[in-house]
Each structure stands twice: as C-alpha cells, then as structure tokens.
PyMOL commands that place a pseudoatom at each C-alpha (Angstrom):
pseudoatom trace, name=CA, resn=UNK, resi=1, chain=A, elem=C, hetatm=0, pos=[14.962, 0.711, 13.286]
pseudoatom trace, name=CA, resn=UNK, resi=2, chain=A, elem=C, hetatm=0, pos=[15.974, -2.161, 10.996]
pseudoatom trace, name=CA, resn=UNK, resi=3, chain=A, elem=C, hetatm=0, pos=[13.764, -1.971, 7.761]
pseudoatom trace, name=CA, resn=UNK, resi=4, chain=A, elem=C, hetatm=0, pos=[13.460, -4.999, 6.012]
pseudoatom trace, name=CA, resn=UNK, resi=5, chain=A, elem=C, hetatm=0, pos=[12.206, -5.042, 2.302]
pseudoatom trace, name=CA, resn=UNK, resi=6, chain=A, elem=C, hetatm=0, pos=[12.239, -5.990, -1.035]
pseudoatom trace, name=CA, resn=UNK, resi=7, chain=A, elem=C, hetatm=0, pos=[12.233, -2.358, -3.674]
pseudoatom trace, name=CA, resn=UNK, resi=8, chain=A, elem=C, hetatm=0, pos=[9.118, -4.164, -5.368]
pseudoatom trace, name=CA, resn=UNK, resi=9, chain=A, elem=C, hetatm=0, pos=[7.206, -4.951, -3.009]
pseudoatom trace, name=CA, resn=UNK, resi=10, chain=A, elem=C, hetatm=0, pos=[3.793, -2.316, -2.842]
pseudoatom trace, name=CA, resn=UNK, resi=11, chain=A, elem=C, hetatm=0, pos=[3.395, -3.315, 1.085]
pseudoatom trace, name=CA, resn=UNK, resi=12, chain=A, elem=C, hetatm=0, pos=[6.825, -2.037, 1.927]
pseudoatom trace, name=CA, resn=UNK, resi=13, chain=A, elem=C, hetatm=0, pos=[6.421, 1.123, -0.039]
pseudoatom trace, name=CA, resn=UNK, resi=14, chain=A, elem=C, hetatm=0, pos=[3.499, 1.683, 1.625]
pseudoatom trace, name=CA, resn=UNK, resi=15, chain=A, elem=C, hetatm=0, pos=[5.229, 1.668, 4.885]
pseudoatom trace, name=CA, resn=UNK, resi=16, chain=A, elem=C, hetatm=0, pos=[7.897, 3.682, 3.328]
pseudoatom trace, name=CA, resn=UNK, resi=17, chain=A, elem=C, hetatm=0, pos=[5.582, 6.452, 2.169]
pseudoatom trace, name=CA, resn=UNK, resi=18, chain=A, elem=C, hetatm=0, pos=[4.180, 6.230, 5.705]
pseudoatom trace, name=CA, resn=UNK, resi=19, chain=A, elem=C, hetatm=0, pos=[7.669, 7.087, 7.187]
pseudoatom trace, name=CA, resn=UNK, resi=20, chain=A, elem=C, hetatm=0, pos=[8.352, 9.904, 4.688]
pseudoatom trace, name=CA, resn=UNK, resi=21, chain=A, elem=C, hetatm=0, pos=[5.382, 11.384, 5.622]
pseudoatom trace, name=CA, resn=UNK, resi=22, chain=A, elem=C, hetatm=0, pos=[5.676, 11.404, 8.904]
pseudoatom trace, name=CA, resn=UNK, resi=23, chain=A, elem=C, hetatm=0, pos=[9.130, 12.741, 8.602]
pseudoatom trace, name=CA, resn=UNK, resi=24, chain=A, elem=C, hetatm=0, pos=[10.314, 9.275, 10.060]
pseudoatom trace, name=CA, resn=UNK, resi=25, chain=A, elem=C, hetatm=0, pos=[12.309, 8.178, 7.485]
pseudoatom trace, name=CA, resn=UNK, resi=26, chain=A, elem=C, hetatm=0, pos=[15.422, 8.824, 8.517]
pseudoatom trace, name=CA, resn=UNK, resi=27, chain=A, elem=C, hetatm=0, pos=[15.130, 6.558, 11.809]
pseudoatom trace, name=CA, resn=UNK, resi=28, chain=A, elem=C, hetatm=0, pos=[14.409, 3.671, 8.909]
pseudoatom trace, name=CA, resn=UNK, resi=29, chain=A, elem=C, hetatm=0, pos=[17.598, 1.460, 8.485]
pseudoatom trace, name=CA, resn=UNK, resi=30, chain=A, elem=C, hetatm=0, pos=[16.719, -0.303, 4.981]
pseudoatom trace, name=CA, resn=UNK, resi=31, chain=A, elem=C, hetatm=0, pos=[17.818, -3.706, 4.749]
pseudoatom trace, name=CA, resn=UNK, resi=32, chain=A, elem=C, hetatm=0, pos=[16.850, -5.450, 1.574]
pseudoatom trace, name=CA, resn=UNK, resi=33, chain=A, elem=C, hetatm=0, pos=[16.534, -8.761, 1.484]
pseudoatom trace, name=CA, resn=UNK, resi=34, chain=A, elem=C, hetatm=0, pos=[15.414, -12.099, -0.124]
pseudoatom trace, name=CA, resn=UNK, resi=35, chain=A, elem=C, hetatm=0, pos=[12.010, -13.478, -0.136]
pseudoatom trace, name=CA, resn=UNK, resi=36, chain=A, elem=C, hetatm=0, pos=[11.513, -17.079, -0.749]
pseudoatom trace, name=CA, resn=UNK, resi=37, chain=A, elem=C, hetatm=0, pos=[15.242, -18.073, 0.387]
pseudoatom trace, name=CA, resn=UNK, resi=38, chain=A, elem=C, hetatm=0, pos=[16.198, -20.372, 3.228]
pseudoatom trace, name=CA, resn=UNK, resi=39, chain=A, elem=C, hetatm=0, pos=[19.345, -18.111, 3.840]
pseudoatom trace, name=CA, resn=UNK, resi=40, chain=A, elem=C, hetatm=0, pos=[17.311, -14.727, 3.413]
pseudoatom trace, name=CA, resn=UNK, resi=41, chain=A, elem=C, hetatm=0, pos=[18.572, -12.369, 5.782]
pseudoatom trace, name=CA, resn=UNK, resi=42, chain=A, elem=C, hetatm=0, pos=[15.550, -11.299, 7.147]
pseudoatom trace, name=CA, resn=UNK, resi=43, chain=A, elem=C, hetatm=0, pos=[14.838, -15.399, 9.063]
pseudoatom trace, name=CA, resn=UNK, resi=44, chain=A, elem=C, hetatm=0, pos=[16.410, -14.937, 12.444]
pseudoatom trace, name=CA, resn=UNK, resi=45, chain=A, elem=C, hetatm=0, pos=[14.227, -11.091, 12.910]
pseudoatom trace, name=CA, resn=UNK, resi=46, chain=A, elem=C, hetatm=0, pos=[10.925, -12.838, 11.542]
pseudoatom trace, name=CA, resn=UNK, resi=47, chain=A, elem=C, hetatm=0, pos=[10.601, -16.669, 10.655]
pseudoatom trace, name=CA, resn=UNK, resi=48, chain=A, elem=C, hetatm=0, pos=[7.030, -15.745, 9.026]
pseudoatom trace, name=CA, resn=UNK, resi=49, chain=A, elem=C, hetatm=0, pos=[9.902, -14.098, 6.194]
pseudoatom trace, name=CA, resn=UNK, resi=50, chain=A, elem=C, hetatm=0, pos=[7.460, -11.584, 4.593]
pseudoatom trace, name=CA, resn=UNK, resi=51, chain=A, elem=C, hetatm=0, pos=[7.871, -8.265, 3.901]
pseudoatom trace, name=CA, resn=UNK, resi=52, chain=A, elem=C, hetatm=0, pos=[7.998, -5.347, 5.106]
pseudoatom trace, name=CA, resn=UNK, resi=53, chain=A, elem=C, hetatm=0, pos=[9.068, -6.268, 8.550]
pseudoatom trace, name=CA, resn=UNK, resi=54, chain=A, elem=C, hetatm=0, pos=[10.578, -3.700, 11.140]
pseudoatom trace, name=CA, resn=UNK, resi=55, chain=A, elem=C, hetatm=0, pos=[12.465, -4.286, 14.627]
pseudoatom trace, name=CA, resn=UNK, resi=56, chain=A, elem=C, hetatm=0, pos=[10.973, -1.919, 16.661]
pseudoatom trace, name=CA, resn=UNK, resi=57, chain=A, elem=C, hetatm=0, pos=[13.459, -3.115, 19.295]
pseudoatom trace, name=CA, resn=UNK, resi=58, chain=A, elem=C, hetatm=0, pos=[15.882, -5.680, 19.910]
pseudoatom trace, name=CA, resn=UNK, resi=59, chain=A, elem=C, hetatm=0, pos=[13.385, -9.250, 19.609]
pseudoatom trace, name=CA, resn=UNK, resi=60, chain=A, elem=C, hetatm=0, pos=[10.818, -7.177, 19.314]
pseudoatom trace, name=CA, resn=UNK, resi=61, chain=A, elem=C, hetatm=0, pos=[9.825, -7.203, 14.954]
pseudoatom trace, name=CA, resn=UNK, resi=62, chain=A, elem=C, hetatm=0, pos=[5.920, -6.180, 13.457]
pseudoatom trace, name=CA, resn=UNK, resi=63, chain=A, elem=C, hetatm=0, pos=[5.516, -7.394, 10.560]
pseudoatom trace, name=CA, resn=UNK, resi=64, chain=A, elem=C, hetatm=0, pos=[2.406, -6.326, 7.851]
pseudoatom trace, name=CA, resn=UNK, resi=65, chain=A, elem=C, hetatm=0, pos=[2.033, -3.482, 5.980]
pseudoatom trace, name=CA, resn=UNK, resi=66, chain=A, elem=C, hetatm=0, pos=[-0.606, -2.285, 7.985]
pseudoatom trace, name=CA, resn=UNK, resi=67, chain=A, elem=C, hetatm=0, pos=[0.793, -2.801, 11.793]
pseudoatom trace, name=CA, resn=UNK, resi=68, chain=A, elem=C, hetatm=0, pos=[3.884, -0.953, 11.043]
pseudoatom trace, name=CA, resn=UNK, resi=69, chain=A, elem=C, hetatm=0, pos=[2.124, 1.550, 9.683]
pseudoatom trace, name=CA, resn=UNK, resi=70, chain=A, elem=C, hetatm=0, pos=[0.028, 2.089, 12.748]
pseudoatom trace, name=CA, resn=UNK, resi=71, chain=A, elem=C, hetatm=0, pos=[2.866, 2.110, 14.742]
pseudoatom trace, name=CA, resn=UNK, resi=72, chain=A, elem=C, hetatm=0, pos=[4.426, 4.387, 12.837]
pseudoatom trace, name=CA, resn=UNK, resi=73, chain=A, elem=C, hetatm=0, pos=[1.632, 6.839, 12.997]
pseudoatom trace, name=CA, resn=UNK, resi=74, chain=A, elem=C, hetatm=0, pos=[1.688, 6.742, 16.442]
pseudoatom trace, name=CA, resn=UNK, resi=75, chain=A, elem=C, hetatm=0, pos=[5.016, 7.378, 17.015]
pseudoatom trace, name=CA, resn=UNK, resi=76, chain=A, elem=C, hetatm=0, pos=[4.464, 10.469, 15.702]
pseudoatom trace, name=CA, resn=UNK, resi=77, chain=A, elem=C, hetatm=0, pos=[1.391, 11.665, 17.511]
pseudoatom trace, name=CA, resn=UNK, resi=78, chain=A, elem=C, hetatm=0, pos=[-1.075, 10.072, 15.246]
pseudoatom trace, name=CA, resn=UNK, resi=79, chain=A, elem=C, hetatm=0, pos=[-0.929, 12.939, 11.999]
pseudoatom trace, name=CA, resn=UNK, resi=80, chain=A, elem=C, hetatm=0, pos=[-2.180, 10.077, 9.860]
pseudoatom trace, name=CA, resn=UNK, resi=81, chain=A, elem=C, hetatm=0, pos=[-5.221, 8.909, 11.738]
pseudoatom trace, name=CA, resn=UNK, resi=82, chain=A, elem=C, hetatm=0, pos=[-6.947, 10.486, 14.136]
pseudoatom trace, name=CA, resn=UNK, resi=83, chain=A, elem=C, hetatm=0, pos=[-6.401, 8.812, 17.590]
pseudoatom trace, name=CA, resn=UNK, resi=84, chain=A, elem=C, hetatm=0, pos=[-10.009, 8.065, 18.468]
pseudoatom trace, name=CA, resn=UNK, resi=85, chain=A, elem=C, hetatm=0, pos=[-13.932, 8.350, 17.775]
pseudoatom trace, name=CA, resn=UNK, resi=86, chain=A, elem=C, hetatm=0, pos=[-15.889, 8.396, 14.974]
pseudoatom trace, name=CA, resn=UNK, resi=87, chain=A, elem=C, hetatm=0, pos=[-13.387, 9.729, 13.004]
pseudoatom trace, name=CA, resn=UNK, resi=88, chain=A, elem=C, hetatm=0, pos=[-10.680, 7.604, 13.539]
pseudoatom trace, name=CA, resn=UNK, resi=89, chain=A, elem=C, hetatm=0, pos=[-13.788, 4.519, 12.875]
pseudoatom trace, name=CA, resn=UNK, resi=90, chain=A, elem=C, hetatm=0, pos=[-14.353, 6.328, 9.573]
pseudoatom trace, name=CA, resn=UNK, resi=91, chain=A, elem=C, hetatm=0, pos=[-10.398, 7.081, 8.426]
pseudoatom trace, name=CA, resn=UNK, resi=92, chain=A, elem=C, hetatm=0, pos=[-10.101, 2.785, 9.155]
pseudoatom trace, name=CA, resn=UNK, resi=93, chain=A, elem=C, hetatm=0, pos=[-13.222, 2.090, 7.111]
pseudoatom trace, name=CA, resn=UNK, resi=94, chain=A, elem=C, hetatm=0, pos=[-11.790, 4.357, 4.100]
pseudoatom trace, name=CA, resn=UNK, resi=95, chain=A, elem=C, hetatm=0, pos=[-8.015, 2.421, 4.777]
pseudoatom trace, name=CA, resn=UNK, resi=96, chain=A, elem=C, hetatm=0, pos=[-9.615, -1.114, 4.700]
pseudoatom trace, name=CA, resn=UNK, resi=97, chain=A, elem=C, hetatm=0, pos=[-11.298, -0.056, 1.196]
pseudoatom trace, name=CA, resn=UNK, resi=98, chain=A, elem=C, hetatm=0, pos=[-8.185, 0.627, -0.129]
pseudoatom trace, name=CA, resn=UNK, resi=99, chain=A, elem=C, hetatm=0, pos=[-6.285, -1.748, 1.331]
pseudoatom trace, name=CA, resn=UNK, resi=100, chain=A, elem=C, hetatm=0, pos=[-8.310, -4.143, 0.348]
pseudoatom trace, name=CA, resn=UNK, resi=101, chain=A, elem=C, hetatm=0, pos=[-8.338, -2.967, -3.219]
pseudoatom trace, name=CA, resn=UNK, resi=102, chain=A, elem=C, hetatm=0, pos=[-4.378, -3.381, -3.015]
pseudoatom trace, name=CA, resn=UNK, resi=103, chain=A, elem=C, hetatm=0, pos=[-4.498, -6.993, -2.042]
pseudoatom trace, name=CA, resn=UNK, resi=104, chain=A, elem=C, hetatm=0, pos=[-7.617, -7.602, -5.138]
pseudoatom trace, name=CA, resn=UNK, resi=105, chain=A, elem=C, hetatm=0, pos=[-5.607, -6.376, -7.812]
pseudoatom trace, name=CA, resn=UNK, resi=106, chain=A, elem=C, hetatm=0, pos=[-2.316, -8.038, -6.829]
pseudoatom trace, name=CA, resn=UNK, resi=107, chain=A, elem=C, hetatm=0, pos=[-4.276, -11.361, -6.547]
pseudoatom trace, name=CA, resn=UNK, resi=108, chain=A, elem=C, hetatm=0, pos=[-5.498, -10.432, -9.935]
pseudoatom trace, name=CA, resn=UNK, resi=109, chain=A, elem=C, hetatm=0, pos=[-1.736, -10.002, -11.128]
pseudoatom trace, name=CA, resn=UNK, resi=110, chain=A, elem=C, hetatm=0, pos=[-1.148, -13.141, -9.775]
pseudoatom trace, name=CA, resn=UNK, resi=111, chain=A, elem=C, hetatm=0, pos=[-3.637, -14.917, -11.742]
pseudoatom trace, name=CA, resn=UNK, resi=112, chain=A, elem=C, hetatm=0, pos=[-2.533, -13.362, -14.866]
pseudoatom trace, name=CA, resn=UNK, resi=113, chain=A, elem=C, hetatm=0, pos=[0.767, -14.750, -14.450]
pseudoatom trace, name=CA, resn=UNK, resi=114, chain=A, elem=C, hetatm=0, pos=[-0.512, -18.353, -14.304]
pseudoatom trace, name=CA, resn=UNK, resi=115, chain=A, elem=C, hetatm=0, pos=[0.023, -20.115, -17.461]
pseudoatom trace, name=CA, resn=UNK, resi=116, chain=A, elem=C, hetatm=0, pos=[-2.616, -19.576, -20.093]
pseudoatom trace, name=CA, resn=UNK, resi=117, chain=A, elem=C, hetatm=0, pos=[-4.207, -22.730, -20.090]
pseudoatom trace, name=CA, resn=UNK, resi=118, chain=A, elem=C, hetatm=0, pos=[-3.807, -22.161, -15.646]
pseudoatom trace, name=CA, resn=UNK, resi=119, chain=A, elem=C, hetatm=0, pos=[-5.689, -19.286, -15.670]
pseudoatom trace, name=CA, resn=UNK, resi=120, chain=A, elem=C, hetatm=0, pos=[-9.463, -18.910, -13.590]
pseudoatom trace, name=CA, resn=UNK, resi=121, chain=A, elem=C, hetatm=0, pos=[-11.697, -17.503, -15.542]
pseudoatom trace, name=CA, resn=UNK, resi=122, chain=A, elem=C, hetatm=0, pos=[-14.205, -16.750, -12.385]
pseudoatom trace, name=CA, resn=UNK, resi=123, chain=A, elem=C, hetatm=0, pos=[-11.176, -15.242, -10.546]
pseudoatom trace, name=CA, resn=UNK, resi=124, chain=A, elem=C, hetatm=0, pos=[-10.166, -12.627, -12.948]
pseudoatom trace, name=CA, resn=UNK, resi=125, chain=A, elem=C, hetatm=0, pos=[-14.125, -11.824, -13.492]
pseudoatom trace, name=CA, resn=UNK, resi=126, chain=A, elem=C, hetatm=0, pos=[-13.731, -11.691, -9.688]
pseudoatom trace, name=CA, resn=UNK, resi=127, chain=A, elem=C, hetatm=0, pos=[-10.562, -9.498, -9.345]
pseudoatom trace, name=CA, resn=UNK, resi=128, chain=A, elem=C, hetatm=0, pos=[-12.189, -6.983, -12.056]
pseudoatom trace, name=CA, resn=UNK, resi=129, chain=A, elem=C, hetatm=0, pos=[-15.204, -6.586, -10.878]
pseudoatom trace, name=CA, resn=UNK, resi=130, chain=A, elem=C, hetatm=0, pos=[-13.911, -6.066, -7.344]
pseudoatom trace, name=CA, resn=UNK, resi=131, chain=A, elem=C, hetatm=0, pos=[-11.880, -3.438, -8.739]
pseudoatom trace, name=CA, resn=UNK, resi=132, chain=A, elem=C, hetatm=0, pos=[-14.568, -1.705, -10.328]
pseudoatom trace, name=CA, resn=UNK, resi=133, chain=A, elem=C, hetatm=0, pos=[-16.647, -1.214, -7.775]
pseudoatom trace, name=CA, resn=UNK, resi=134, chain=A, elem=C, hetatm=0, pos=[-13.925, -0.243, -5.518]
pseudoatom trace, name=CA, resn=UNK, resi=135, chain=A, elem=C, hetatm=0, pos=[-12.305, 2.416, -8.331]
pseudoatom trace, name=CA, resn=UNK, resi=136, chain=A, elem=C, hetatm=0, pos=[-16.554, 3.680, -8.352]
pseudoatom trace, name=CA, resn=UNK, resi=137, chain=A, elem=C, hetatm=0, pos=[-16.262, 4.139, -4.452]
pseudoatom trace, name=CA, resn=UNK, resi=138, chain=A, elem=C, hetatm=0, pos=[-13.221, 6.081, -4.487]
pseudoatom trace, name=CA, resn=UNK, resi=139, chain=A, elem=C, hetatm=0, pos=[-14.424, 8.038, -7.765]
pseudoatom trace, name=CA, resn=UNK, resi=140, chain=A, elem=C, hetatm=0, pos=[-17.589, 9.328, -5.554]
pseudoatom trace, name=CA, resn=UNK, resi=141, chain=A, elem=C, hetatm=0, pos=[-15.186, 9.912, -2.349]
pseudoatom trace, name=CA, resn=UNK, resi=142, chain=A, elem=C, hetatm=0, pos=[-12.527, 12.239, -4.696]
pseudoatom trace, name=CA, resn=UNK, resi=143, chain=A, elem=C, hetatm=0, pos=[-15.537, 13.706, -5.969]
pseudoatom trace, name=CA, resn=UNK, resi=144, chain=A, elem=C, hetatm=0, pos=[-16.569, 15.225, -2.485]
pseudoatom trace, name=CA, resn=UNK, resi=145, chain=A, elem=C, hetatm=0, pos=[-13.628, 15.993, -1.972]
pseudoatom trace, name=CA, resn=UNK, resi=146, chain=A, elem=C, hetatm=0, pos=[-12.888, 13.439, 0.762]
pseudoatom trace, name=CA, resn=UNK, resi=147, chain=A, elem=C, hetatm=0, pos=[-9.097, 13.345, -0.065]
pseudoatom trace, name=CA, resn=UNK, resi=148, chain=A, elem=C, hetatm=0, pos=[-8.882, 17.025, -0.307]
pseudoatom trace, name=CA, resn=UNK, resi=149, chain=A, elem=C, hetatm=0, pos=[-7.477, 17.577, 3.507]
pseudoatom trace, name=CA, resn=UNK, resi=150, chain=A, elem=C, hetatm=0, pos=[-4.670, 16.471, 5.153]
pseudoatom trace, name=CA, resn=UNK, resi=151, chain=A, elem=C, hetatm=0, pos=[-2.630, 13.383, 4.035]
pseudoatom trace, name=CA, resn=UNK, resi=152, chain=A, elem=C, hetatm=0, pos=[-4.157, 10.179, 5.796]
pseudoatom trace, name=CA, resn=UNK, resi=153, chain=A, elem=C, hetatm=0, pos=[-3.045, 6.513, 5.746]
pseudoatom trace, name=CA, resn=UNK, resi=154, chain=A, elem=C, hetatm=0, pos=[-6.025, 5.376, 3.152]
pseudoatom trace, name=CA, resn=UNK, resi=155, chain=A, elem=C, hetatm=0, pos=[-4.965, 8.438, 0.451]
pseudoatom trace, name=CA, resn=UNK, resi=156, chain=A, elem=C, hetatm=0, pos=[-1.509, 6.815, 1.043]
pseudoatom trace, name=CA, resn=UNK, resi=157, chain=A, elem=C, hetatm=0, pos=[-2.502, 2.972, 0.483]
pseudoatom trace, name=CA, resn=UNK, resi=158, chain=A, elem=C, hetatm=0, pos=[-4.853, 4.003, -2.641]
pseudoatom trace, name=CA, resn=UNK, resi=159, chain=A, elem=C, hetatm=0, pos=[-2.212, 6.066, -4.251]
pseudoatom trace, name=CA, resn=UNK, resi=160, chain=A, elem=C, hetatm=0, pos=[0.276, 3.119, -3.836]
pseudoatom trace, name=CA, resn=UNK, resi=161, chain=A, elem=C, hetatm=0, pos=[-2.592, 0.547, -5.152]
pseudoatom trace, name=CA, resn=UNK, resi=162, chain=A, elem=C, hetatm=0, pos=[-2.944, 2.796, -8.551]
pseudoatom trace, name=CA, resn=UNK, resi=163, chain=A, elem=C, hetatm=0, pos=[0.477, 3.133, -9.091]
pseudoatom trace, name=CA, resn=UNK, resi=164, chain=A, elem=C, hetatm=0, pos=[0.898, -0.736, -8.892]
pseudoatom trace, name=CA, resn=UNK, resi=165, chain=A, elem=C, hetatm=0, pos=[-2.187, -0.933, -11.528]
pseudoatom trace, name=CA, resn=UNK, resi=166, chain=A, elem=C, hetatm=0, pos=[-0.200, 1.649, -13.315]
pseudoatom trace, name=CA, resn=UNK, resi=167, chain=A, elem=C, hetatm=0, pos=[3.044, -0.323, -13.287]
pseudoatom trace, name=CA, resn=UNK, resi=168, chain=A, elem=C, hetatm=0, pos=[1.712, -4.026, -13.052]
pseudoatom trace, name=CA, resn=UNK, resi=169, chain=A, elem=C, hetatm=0, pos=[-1.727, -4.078, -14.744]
pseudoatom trace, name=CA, resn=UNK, resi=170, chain=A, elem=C, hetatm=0, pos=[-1.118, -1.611, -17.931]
pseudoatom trace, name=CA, resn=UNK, resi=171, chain=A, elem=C, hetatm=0, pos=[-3.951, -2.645, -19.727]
pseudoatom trace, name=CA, resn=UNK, resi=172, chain=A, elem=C, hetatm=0, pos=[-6.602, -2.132, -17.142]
pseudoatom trace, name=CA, resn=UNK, resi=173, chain=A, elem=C, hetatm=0, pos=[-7.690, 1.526, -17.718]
pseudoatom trace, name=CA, resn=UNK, resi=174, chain=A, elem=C, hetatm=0, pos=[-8.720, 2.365, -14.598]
pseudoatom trace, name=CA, resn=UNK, resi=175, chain=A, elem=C, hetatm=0, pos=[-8.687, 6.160, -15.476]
pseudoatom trace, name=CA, resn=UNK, resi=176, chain=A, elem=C, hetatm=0, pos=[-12.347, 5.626, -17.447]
pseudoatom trace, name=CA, resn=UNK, resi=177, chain=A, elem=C, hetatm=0, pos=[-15.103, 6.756, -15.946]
pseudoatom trace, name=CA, resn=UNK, resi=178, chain=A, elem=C, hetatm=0, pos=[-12.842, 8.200, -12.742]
pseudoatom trace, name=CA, resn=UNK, resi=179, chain=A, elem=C, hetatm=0, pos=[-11.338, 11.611, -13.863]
pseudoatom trace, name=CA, resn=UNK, resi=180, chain=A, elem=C, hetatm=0, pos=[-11.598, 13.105, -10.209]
pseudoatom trace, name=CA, resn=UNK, resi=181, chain=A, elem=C, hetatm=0, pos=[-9.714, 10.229, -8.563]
pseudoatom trace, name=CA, resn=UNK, resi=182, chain=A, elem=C, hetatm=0, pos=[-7.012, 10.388, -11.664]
pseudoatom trace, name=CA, resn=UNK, resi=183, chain=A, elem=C, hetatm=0, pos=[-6.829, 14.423, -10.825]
pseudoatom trace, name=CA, resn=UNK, resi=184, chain=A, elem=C, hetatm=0, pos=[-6.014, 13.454, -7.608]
pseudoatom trace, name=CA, resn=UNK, resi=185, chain=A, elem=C, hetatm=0, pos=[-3.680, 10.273, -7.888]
pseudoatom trace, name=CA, resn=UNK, resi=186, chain=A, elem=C, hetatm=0, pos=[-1.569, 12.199, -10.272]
pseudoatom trace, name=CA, resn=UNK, resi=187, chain=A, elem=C, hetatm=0, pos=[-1.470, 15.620, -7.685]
pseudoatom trace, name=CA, resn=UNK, resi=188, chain=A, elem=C, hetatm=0, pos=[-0.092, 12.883, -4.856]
pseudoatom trace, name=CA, resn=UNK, resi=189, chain=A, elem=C, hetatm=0, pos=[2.038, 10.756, -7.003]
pseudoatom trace, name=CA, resn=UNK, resi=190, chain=A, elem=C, hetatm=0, pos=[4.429, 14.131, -7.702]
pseudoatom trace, name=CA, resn=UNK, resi=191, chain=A, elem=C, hetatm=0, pos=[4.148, 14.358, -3.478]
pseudoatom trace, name=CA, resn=UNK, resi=192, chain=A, elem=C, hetatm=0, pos=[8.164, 13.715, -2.478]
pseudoatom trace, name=CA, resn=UNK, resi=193, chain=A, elem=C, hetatm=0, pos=[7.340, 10.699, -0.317]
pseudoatom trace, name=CA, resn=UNK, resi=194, chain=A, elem=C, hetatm=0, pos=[6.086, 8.919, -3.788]
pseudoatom trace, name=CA, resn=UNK, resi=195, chain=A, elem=C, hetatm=0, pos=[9.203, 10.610, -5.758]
pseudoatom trace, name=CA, resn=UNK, resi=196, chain=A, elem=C, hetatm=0, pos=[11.270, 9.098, -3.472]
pseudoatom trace, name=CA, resn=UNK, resi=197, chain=A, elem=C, hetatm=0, pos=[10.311, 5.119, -2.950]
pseudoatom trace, name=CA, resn=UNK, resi=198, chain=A, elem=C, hetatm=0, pos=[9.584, 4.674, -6.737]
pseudoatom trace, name=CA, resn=UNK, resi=199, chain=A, elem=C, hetatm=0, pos=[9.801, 1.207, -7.132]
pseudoatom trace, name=CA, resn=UNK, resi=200, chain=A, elem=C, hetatm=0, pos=[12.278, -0.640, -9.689]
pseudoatom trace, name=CA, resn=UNK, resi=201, chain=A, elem=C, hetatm=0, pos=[11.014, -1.480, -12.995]
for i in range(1, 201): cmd.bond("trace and resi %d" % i, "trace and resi %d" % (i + 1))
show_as sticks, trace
zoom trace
C-alpha cells in the first residue's frame, strides 16, 4: 500500500505508529512527498493533497489520520479498538480527547508562528486553556491506570500529541501538575513503534 507523507507531519506518524503496532508496517510503501506544490506527487492519488494519504487499492485512497487508522486496525482484527459495544463507544470517546488535543495544540503552534504584531491574543488563551484541561483529563485517566493495558489507538494519538508539544511547543511545561501521565508518555515513547518514526528536527 502506497504511503504518502511528509517525516513532519504528527498525522502521518500517527498512522505510522498505528502500522508498527499492528505489525503492518511492512505492507506500508512510504512515499514522501510535497505539500503545498502544484506538481506534488501525491495530486493524481488524492486532489484534497493532505497528508497522510494511503491507496488501499488501485483508485481507491483514504485520506485522514484517523480513517486510515481505522482501517488499519481492522485489517488486523481490530487489536487497537475493540470491534463493538460499550467498549469500543468508550476507546472512541478517549481517541477523540486526544485527538482533539493534537489538532488544539498544533492550531496553537500555528498562531505562534504568526507575526508578533499577527498574533490573537483570545486564541492562544484559547489553545492553552484547551490544553489544560485536556492534559487534567488525561492526568486523572493515567492516574487510574486507564492506559495501563493493552496498546489502544487514543494511548497512540496522545503519546504522538506530547511528543509534538515536546518538539514544537518547548516552553509549555506540560509535565507540571501531571507526573502520572509524564511516567507514562516517557514508558511509551522508548516503545519501538515511537523509536522508529521519530520525526526530523
């Protein structure tokens, strides 16, 4: 399956991680390619030209994070979510969170980037705040031990999300107040999967 990404891009990794962990990532043919770029490579697969995108078959490309992801998962039996019921209702709720906390703090990237004089005071206030009381949420779900079990596709989009905080947002000290989900961000970040699809500096 045709792969197509950009090294920096969080989403992609995501989907990456997915793969490894799945032990699918061998059937992923990486293509890198050019975002932003009316000769990008990835145009005649997917004219939306975001990535991650995969061809699942021949005319036949997903493209979001998420939906490849899902595909992915059930490809291989569903070991990432369960396949139905309250469960699987609860394991989406926990995903959205993160994801969801993903998408806030690259928006809040974004924003920093702006020019100075650019920047939206109410936006960061509403990036960082958003962050908080997500980073709180996930504090009080490390602290039961909610990540403690098997791998799942939210424990993969969260560690992904700090990493990029990590990597993008140094200043943001998201480790305050949240020493159980730091325990466990740094016990998955040394997982092979995360080794492996370290991003480019």
């Amino acid at each position: 399956m045709k792969f197509f990404h950009v090294p920096t891009s969080p989403f992609a990794r995501k989907a990456r991680v997915v793969a490894a962990e799945l032990g699918l990532a061998d059937r992923l043919e990486l293509v890198t390619v050019t975002l932003r770029d009316p000769a990008s490579a990835l145009l005649p697969f997917n004219p939306v030209g975001r990535v991650p995108s995969l061809e699942v078959a021949p005319g036949t490309v997903l493209s979001e994070s998420s939906l490849i992801s899902l595909h992915l998962d059930a490809e291989a039996g569903n070991k990432l979510l369960p396949a139905a019921g309250p469960a699987r209702r609860e394991a989406l709720a926990r995903e959205g969170r993160a994801q969801g906390f993903l998408d806030g703090v690259i928006a809040w990237l974004r924003e920093t980037r702006r020019p100075a004089d650019k920047q939206l005071a109410a936006n960061l206030e509403l990036e960082t705040s958003r962050a908080g009381r997500c980073l709180d949420v996930f504090e009080r779900e490390a602290s039961a031990g909610t990540y403690d079990g098997a791998v799942d596709m939210a424990q993969v989009t969260l560690a992904i999300a700090l990493d990029f905080v990590d990597r993008r947002l140094p200043g943001f000290d998201w480790r305050k107040g949240h020493p159980r989900l730091a325990a466990w961000f740094q016990r998955f970040n040394a997982r092979p999967s995360m080794t492996a699809t370290v991003p480019p500096a």
